[in-house]
Rosetta silent file (secondary structure, phi, psi, omega in degrees, C-alpha in Angstrom):
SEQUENCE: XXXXXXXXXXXXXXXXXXXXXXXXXXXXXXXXXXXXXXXXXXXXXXXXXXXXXXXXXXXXXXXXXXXXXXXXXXXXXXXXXXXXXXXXXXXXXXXXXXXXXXXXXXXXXXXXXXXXXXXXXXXXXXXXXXXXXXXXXXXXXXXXXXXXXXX
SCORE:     score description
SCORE:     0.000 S_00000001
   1 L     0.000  -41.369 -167.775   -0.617   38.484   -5.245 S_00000001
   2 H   -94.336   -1.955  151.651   -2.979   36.643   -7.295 S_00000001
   3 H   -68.736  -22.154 -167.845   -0.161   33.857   -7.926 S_00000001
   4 H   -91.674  -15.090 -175.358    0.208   33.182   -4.196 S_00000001
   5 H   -61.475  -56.515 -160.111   -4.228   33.130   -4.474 S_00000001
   6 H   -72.967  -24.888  173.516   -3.669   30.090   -7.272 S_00000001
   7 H   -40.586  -69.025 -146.145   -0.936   28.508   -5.050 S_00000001
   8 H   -51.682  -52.638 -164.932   -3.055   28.125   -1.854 S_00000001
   9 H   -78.284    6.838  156.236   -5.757   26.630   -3.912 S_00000001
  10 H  -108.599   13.035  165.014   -3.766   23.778   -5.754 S_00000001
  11 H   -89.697  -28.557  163.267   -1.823   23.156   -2.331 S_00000001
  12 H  -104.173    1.085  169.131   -5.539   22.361   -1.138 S_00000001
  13 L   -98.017   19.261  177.564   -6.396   20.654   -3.490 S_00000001
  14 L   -67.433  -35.232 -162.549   -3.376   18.268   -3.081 S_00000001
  15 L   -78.578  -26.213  173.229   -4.445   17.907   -0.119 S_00000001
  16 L   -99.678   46.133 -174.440   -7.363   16.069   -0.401 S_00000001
  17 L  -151.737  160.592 -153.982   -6.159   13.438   -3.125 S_00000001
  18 L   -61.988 -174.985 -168.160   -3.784   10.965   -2.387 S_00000001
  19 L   -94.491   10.818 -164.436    0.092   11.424   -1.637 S_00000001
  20 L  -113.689  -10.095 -179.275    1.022   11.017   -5.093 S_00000001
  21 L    83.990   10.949 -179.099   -1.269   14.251   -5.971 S_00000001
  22 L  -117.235 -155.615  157.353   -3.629   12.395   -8.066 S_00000001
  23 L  -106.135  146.649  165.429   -6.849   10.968   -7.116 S_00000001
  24 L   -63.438 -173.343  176.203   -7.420    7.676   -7.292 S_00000001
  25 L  -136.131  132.320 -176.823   -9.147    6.208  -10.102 S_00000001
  26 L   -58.997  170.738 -171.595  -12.447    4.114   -9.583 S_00000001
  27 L   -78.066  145.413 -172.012  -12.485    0.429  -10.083 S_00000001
  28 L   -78.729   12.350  140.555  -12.760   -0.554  -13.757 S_00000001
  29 L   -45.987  -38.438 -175.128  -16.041   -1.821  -12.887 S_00000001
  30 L  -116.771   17.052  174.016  -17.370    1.768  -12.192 S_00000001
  31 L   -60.934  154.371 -164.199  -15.731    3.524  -15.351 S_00000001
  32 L   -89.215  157.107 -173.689  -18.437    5.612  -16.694 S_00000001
  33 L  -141.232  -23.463  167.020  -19.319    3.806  -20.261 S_00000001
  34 L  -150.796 -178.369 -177.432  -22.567    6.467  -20.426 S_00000001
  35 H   -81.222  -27.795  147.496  -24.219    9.372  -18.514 S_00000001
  36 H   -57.082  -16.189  160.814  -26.175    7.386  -16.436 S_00000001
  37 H   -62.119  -11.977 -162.066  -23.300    5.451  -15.191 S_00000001
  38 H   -80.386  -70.404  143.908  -22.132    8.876  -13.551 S_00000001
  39 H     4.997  -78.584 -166.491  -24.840    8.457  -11.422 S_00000001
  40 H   -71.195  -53.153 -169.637  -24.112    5.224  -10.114 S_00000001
  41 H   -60.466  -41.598 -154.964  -20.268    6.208   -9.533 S_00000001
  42 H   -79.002 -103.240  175.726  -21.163    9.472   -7.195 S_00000001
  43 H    -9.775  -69.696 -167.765  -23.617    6.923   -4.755 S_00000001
  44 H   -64.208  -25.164 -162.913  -20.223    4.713   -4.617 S_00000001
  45 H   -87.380  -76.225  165.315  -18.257    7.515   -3.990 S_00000001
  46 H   -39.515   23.459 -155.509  -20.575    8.627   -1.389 S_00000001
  47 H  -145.160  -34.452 -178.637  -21.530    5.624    0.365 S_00000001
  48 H   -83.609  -30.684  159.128  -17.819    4.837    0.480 S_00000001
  49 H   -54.509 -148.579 -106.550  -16.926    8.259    2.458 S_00000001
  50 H   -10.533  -67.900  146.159  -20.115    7.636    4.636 S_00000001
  51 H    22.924 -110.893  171.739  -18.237    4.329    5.236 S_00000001
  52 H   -72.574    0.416 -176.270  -15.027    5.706    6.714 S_00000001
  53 H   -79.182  -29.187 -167.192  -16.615    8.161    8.371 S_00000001
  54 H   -79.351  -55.309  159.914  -18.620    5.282   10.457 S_00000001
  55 H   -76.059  -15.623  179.843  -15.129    3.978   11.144 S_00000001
  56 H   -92.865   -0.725  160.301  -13.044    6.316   11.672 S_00000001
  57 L  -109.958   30.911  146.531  -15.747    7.462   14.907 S_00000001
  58 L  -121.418  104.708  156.054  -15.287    3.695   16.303 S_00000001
  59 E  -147.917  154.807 -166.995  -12.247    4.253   18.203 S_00000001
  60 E  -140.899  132.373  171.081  -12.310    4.004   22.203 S_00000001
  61 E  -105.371  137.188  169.146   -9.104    4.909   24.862 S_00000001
  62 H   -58.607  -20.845  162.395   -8.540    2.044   27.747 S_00000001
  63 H   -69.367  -45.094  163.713   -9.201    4.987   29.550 S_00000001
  64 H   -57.113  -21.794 -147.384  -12.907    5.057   28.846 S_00000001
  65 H   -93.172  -33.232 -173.717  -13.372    1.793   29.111 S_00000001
  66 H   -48.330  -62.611 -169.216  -11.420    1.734   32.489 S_00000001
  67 H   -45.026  -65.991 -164.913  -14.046    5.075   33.719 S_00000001
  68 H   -40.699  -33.192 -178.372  -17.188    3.291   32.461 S_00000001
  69 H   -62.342  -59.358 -155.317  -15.818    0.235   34.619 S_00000001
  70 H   -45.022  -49.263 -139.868  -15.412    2.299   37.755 S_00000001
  71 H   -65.447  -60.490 -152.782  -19.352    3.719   37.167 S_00000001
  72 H   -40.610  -67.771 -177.589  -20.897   -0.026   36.409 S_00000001
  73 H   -31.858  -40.330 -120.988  -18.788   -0.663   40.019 S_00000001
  74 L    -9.843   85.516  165.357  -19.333    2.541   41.497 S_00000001
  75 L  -136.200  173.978  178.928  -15.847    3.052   42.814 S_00000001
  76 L  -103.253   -0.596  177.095  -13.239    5.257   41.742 S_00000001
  77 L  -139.941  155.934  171.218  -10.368    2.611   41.214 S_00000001
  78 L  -109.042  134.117  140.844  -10.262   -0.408   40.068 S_00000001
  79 L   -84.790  135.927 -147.865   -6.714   -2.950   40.992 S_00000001
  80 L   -92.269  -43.366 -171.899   -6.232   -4.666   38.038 S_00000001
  81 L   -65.162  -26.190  168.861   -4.369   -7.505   40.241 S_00000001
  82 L   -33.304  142.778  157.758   -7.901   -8.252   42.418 S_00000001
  83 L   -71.085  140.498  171.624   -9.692  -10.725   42.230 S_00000001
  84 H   -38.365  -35.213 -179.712  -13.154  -10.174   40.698 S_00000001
  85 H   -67.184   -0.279  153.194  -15.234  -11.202   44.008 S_00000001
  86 H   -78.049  -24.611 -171.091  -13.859   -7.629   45.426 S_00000001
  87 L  -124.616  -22.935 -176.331  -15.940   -5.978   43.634 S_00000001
  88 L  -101.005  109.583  156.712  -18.771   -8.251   41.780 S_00000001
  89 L  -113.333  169.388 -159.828  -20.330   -9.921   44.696 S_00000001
  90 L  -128.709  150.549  165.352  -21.881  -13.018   44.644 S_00000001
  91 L   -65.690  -19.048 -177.614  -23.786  -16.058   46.574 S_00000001
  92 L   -95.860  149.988  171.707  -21.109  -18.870   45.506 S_00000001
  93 L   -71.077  -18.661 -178.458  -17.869  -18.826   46.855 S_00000001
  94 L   -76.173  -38.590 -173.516  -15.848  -18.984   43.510 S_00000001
  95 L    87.726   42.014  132.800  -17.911  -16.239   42.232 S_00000001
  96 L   -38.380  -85.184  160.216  -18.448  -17.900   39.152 S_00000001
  97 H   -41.824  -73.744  171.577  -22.314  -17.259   38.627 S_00000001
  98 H   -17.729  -86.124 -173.412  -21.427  -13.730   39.613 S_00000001
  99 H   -45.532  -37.289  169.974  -19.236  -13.139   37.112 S_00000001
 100 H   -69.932  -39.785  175.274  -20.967  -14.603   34.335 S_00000001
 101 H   -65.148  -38.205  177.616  -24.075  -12.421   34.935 S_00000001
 102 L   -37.036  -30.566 -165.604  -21.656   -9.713   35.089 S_00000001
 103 L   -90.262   -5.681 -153.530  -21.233   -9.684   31.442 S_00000001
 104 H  -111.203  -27.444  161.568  -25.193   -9.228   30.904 S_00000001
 105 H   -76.214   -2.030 -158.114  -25.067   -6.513   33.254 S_00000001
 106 H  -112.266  -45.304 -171.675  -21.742   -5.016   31.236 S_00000001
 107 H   -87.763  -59.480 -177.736  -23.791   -5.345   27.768 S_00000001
 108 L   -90.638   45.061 -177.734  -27.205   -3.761   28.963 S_00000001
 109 L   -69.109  174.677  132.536  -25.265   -0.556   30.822 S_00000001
 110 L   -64.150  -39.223  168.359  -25.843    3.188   29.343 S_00000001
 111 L   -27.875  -52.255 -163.004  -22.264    2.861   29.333 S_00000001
 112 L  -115.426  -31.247  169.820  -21.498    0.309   27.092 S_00000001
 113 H   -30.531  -85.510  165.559  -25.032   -0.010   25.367 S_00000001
 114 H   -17.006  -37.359  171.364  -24.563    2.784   22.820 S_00000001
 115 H   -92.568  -23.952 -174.541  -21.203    0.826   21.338 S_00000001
 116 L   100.454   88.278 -163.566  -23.152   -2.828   20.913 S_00000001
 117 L  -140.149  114.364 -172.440  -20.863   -4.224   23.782 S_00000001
 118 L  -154.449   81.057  134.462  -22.090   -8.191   23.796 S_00000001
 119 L  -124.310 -144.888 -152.072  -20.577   -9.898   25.546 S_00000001
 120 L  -149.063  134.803  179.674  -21.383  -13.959   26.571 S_00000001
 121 H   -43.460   -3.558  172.131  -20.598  -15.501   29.917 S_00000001
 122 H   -89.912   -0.840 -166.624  -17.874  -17.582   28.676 S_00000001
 123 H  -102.077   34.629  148.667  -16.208  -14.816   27.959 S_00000001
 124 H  -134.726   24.405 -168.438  -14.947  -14.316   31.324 S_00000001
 125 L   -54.996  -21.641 -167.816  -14.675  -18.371   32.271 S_00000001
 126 L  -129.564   41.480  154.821  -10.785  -18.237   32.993 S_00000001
 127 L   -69.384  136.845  173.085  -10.603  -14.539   34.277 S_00000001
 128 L  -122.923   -5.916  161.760   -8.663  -14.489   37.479 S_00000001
 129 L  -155.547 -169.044 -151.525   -8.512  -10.666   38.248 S_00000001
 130 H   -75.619  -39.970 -163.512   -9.845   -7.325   37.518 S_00000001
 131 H   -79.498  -16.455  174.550   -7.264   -6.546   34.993 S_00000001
 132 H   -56.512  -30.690 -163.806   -7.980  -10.167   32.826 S_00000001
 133 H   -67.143  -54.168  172.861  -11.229   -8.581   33.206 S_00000001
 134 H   -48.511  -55.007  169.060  -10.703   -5.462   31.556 S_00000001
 135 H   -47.416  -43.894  155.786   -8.564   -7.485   28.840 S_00000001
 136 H   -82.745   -4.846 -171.257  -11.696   -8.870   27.495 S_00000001
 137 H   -96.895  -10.423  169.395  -13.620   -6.344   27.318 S_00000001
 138 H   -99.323  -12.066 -173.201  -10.835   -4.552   25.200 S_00000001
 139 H   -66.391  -69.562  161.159  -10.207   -7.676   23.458 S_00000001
 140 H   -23.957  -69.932 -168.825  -14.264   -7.264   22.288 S_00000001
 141 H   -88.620  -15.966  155.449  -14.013   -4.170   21.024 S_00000001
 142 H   -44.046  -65.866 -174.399  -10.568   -4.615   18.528 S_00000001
 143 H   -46.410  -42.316  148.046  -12.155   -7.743   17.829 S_00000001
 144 L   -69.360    6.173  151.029  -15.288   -5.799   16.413 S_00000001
 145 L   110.540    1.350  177.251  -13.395   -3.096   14.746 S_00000001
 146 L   -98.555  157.364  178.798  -13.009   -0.702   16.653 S_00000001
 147 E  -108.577  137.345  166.083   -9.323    0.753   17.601 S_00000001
 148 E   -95.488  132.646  168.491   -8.348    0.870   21.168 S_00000001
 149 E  -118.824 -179.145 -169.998   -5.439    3.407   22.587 S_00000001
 150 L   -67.456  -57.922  170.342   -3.951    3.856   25.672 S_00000001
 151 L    22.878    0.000    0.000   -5.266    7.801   25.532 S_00000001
């Protein structure tokens, strides 16, 4: 009984060290050379979790970004083949001006506010429908670091 106790816990701690079962080993930059260096290595060690943790909660699904589109809209579909000027309207007939303000209304949403979603009126100069539309705004956030899925 108390072998299968001794198991679990070197099965967990395998789990949390690398796939090779070791740990890694800090950069020979951070080897400890005295006991105040010890110090210094736990703050890297921490700071580098804190890190991934800040990345590994920026991920997004095309599904939110589609839903957050609908609200900005307020409709409940979007057709990605439309042209923008079904839904953004505008005083010019290309719907140009429209469209550009669009992204300043897209950046200061509650939707999109909260990720730092900035984007700049050129960045919809050669959209021709709803789904090119969409395409930059997922384009934005990969490009800034976050991963997008289908989800």
């Amino acid at each position: 009984m108390e072998q299968s106790k001794s198991r679990r816990k070197k099965s967990k701690r395998r789990s949390s060290s690398t796939s090779s079962g070791r740990l890694r080993p800090l950069p020979e930059t951070f080897q400890s050379q005295s006991p105040g260096d010890t110090i210094f290595e736990l703050a890297f060690l921490k700071t580098h979790s804190r890190t991934l943790d800040l990345v590994a909660k920026r991920s997004i699904t095309g599904r939110v970004i589609y839903r957050r589109l609908c609200k900005i809209l307020h409709t409940n579909y979007i057709d990605p083949d439309a042209p923008p000027s079904d839904y953004i309207k505008t005083d010019d007939d290309a719907g140009s001006k429209g469209l550009r303000a669009f992204t300043q209304v897209l950046n200061h949403s509650d939707e999109f506010r909260p990720d730092g979603l900035h984007l700049v009126p050129g960045d919809f100069a050669s959209v021709e429908n709803m789904g090119q539309l969409g395409g930059v705004i997922v384009d934005w956030y990969r490009n800034h670091g976050w991963v997008v899925s289908v989800g």
